[in-house]
N, C-alpha and C positions, 0 to 999 in steps of 0.2 A: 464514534460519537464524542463531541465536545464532552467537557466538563457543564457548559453552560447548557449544552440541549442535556444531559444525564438530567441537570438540575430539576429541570422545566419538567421532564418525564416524573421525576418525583413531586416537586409539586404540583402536575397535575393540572395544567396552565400554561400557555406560551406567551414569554415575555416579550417586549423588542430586545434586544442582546445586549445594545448600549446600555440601555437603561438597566437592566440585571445584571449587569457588571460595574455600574453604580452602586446600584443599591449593596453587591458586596463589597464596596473598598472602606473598609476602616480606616478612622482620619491617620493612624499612625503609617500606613502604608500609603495614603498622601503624602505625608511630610516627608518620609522618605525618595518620594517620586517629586520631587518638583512643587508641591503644593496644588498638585490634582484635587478637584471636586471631591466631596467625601460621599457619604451616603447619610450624612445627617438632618438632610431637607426632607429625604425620602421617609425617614424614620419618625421625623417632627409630625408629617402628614402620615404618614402609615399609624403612628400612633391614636391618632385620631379616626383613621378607617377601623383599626380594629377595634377601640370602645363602640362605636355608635355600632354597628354590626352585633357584637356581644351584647348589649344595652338593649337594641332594639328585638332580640329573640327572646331575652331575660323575662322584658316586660309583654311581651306577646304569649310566651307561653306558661307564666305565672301570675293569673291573675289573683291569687288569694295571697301574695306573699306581699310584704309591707316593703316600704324604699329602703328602710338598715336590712331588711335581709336581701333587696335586689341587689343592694351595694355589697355587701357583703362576698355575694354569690359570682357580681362581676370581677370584685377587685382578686379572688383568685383562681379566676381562669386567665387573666391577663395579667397576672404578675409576673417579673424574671421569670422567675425560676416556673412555673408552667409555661412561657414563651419558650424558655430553655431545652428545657423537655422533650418540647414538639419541633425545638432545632435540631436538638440532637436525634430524633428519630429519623429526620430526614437524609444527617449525614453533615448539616449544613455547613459544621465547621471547616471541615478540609475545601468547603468553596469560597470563604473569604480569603480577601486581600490583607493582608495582616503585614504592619512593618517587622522586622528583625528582633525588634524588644519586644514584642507581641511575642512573636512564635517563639522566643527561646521561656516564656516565663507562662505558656500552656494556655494562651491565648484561645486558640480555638477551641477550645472546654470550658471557656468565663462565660458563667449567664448572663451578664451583665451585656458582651459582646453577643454573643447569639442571639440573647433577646431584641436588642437592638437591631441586628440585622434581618431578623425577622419581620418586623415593622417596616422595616426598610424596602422587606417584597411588596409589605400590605400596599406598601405605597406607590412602588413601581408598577406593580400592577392594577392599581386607580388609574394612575397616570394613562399608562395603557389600553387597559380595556374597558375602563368604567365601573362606577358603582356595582351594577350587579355583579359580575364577575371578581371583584374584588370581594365583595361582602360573600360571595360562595366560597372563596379561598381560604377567606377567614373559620367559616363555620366549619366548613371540612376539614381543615384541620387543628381549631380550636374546642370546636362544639363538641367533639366525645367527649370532652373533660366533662361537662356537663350532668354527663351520666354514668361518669365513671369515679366512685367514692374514694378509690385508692390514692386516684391520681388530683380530686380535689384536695385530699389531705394532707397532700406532696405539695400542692400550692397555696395552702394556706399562710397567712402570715401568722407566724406563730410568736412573736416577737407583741403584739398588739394584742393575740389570745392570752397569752401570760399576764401582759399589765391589768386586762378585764379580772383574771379569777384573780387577779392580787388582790385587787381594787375593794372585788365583793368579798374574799377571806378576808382583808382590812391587815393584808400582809406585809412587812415596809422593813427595807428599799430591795427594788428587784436589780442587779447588778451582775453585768458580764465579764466577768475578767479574762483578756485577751493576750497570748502568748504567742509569739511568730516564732519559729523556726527553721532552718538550710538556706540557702543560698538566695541571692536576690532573684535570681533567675526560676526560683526554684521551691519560691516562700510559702510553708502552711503556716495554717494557722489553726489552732487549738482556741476555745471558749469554752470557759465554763460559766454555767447558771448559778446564779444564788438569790433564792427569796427568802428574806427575813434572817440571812445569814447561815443558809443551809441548802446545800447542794441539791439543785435540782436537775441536770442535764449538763452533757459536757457533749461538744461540736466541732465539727474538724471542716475547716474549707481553702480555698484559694484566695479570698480576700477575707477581713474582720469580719465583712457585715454575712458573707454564706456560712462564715465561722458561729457567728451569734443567732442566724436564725434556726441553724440544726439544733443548734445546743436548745433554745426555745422550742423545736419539737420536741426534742427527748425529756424537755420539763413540761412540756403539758402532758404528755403520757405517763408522768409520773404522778402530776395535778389532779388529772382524770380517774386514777387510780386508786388517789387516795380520797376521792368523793364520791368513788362509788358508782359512775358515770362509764366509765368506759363502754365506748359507742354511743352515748347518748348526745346525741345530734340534731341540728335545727331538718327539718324534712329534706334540704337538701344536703344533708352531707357536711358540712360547717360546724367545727367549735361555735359551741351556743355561744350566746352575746346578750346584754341586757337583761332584759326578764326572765326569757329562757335561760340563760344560764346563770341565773340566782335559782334558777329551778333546778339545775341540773346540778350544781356546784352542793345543793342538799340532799342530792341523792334521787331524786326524781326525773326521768327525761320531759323533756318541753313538751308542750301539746302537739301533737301531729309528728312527731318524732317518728319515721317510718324505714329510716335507713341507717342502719348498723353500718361505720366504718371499717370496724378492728373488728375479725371474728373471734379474738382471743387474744385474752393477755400478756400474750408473746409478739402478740403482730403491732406494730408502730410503721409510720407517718416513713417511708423510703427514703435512706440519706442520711437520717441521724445515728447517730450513737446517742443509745440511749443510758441513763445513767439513775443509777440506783438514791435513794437519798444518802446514802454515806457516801456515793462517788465514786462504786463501780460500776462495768458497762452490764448493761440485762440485755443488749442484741443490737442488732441493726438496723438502722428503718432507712427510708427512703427520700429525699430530700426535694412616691407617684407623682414623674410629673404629671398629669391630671388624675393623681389618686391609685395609680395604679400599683407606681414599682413598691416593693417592699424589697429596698437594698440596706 
């Protein structure tokens, strides 16, 4: 079995060959080749197969939820890092075309890249088979996020949660200070959190901005914690936002609050290192162009 028929077997879909071996060539393994086609047409239009897909089941099967919280609900199922997610579940990395400076600097592990190449199927397989079948490809493998709290809390933007509770605690300036360290080939990156000048979360990634969004989880579980909220959530799983979370930020969960994310004050958002307010770790947790990406 190919590598490209293994693909298709996991996604669960037959592509044309060319066109899935477009949509996996990253521009860097262009440049390297001659200046081959990339897969960024596919990704520009896939991007757009998977909102309206997402968008259109949001609004179909929540009719009591307001547009901040459909928005909300969409922007993290299709952010990176849940694109990333469900790249990596598939295996997806080891089937891009990555140039040389890619693969030596861990390329095939950047959400950034998966998630992009992800989109890139959405798209190829529009191309291919047509709306329905692309919109079922999207849902199968985006829509368990939907009802899966863990994995919404892994995609939330939590970088945008922190500026809301700063906002309503009236806490100023929220600030990530960002340290690289080893080899160019080979660079993390460390963030830490500070609101109002006191250690909220410290985050460890492959580029600044996966660096500042962990460390942003590990400070809203900190946030959460010290408002008394832990697990208090919009119905669907989502850092409150607005109203609800002037309600929760005083200690009350929002109206219709029915889904507990965290079963306990040890469990956090997958990915982060979470960080104490003085600035040790308390554990582990789990980690737009049209409004989507949170990079």
């Amino acid at each position: 079995m190919s590598d490209l028929d293994w693909l298709q077997e996991q996604l669960g879909v037959t592509i044309d060959a060319e066109l899935l071996s477009l949509a996996l060539t990253h521009r860097s393994y262009a440049y390297e080749h001659g200046g081959i086609p990339t897969n960024e047409r596919l990704e520009f239009l896939g991007d757009s197969i998977l909102g309206f897909a997402v968008t259109d089941f949001l609004y179909r099967e929540n009719p009591d939820l307001s547009e901040g919280e459909l928005a909300k609900l969409r922007s993290a199922v299709v952010s990176t890092r849940a694109l990333a997610n469900v790249a990596r579940g598939l295996g997806l990395g080891d089937q891009i075309y990555l140039g040389q400076g890619e693969k030596m600097t861990n390329g095939r592990d950047k959400a950034s890249i998966l998630a992009d190449t992800m989109e890139a199927i959405f798209g190829a397989t529009y191309v291919d088979r047509g709306i329905d079948v692309a919109r079922d490809l999207v849902m199968r493998l985006v829509g368990p996020l939907l009802t899966d709290a863990e994995a919404l809390m892994a995609s939330t933007d939590w970088k945008t949660s922190i500026q809301e509770y700063a906002a309503l605690r009236q806490l100023s300036p929220v600030e990530y200070r960002v340290v690289g360290e080893g080899p160019d080939h080979a660079r993390r990156f460390t963030a830490t959190l500070k609101v109002a000048g006191e250690v909220y979360g410290v985050g460890r990634g492959h580029s600044k901005k996966e660096a500042e969004q962990e460390a942003a989880a590990a400070g809203w579980r900190v946030a959460a914690k010290r408002s008394a909220v832990l697990g208090a959530v919009t119905g669907n799983g989502h850092a409150p936002t607005g109203e609800a979370a002037a309600d929760a930020v005083d200690g009350a969960a929002p109206a219709g609050a029915g889904l507990a994310v965290a079963a306990s004050a040890d469990a956090g958002p997958a990915g982060a290192d979470l960080a104490d307010p003085a600035g040790g770790s308390t554990g582990s947790a789990r980690a737009a162009r049209s409004g989507r990406r949170a990079r």
